[in-house]
C-alpha positions in Angstrom: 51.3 188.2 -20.8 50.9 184.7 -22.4 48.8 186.4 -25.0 50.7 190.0 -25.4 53.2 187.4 -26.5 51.5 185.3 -28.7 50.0 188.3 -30.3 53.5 189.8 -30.9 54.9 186.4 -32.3 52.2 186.5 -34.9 52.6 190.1 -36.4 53.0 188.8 -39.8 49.6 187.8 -39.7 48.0 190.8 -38.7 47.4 194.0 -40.6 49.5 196.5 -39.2 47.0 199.4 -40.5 44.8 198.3 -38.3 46.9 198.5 -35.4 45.6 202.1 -34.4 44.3 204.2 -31.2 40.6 202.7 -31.7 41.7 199.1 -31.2 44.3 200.1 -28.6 41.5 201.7 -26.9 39.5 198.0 -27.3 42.2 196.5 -26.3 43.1 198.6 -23.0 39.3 198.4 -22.0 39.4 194.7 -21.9 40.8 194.4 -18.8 37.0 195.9 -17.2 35.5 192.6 -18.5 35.4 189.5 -16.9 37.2 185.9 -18.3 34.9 185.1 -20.3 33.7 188.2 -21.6 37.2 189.1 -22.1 37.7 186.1 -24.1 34.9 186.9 -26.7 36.1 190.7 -27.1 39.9 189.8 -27.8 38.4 187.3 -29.8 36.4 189.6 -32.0 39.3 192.8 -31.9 41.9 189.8 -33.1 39.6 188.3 -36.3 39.4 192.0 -37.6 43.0 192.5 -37.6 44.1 189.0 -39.2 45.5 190.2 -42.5 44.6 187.6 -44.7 41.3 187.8 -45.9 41.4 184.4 -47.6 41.8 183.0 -44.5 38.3 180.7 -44.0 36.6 179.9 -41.0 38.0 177.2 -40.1 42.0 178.3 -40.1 40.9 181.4 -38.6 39.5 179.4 -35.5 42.4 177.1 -35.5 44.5 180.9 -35.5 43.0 181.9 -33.0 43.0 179.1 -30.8 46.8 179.9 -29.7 45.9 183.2 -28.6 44.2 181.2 -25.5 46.1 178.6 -25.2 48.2 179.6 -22.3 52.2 179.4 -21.6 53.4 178.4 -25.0 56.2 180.2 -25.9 56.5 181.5 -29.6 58.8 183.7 -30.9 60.0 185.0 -34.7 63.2 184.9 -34.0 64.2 186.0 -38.0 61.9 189.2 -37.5 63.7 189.7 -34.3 66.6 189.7 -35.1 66.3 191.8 -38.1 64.6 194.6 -36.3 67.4 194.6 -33.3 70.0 195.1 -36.4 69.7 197.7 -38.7 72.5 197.4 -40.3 72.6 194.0 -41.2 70.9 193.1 -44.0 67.7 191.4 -43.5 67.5 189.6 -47.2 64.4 189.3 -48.7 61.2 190.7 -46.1 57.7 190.8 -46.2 55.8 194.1 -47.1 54.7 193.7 -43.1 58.2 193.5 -41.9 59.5 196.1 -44.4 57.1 198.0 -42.6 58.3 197.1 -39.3 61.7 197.9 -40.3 61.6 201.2 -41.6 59.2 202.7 -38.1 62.1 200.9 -36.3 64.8 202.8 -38.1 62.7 205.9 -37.3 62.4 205.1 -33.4 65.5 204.8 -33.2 67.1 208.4 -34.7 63.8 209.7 -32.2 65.8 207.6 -29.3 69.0 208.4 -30.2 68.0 212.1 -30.4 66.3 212.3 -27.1 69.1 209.9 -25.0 72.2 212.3 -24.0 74.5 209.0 -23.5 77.2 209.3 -26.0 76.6 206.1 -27.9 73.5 206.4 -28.8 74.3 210.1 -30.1 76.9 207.9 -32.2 74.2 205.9 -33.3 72.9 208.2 -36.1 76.3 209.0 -37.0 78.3 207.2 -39.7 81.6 207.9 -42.0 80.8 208.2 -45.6 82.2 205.2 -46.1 79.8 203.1 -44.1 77.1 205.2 -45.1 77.7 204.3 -48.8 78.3 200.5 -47.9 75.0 200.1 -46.5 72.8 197.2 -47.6 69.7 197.7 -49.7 66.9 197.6 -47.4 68.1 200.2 -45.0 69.3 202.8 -47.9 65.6 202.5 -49.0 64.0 202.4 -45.6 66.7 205.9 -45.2 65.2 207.6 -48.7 61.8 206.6 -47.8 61.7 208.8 -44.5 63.6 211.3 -46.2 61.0 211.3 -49.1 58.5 211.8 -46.7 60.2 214.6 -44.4 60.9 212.2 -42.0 64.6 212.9 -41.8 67.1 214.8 -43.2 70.9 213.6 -43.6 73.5 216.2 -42.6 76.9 215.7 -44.6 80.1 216.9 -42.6 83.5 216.2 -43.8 83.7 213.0 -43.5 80.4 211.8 -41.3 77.3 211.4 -42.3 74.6 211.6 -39.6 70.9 210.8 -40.1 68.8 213.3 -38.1 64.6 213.2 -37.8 62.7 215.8 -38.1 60.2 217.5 -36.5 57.1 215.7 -38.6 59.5 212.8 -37.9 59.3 213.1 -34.3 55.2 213.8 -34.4 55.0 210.4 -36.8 56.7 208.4 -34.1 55.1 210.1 -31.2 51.7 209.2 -33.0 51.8 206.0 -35.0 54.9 204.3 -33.4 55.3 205.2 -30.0 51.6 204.1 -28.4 52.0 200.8 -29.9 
């Protein structure tokens, strides 16, 4: 657990395409292996996904370190909350959290299609007022899945509901959903 966090506090430092079913595979093998050899293997799988390739030796060992360096608590609280809400504007993000933020808006139109409960059906709904009012980042992260034939945006009278589409669905199921 200690390190499932540490990894997930550190996502800004990783390059998220490289965060695939091969190194999921790695990952979920790793548990075959004893301590040690555990160790080494996590070890190797986390140096080929740190995103910085400036990074030298040494700052990539020191990195590293707090992957196995257990029951300290980290957390990026900023990312967090900006991925938990959508529609607050997130201010200036990184290209990895912009990222983040759009496969998050597409999870959750693929939730709120599949869950029957009434909110989350009224998630994916807006009036066309709030739909116009909507900050920067999330009317781009909305035209970039639309661009893409991720979703389609259904205009009724006054509502405005955000709906994915079947390549949506298949992105999600295969690039968002296993991780």
């Amino acid at each position: 657990y200690e390190m499932a966090y540490a990894a997930i506090s550190e996502h800004r430092n990783f390059d998220v395409t490289k965060l695939n079913k091969e190194n999921l595979e790695k990952l979920k093998k790793l548990d075959a292996f004893n301590d040690d050899e555990r160790d080494a293997k996590f070890r190797g799988i986390l140096k080929e996904l740190i995103a910085h390739n400036d990074m030298d030796d040494k700052n990539k060992k020191e990195f590293l370190k707090k992957f196995f360096t257990h029951n300290v608590e980290e957390n990026d609280s900023a990312a967090i909350s900006k991925l938990n809400n959508l529609d607050l504007n997130p201010g200036e993000i990184t290209i990895e959290l912009r990222v983040l933020y759009r496969q998050k808006l597409l999870s959750n139109l693929y939730k709120s299609k599949y869950n029957t409960s009434r909110v989350s059906q009224e998630d994916s709904l807006y009036t066309r007022q709030q739909f116009l009012n909507f900050h920067n980042e999330l009317k781009n992260a909305i035209n970039y899945w639309k661009e893409k034939g991720m979703l389609k945006i259904k205009y009724e009278e006054d509502t405005v509901k955000l709906i994915i589409t079947a390549i949506g669905e298949d992105y999600y199921e295969e690039n968002i959903y296993p991780f």
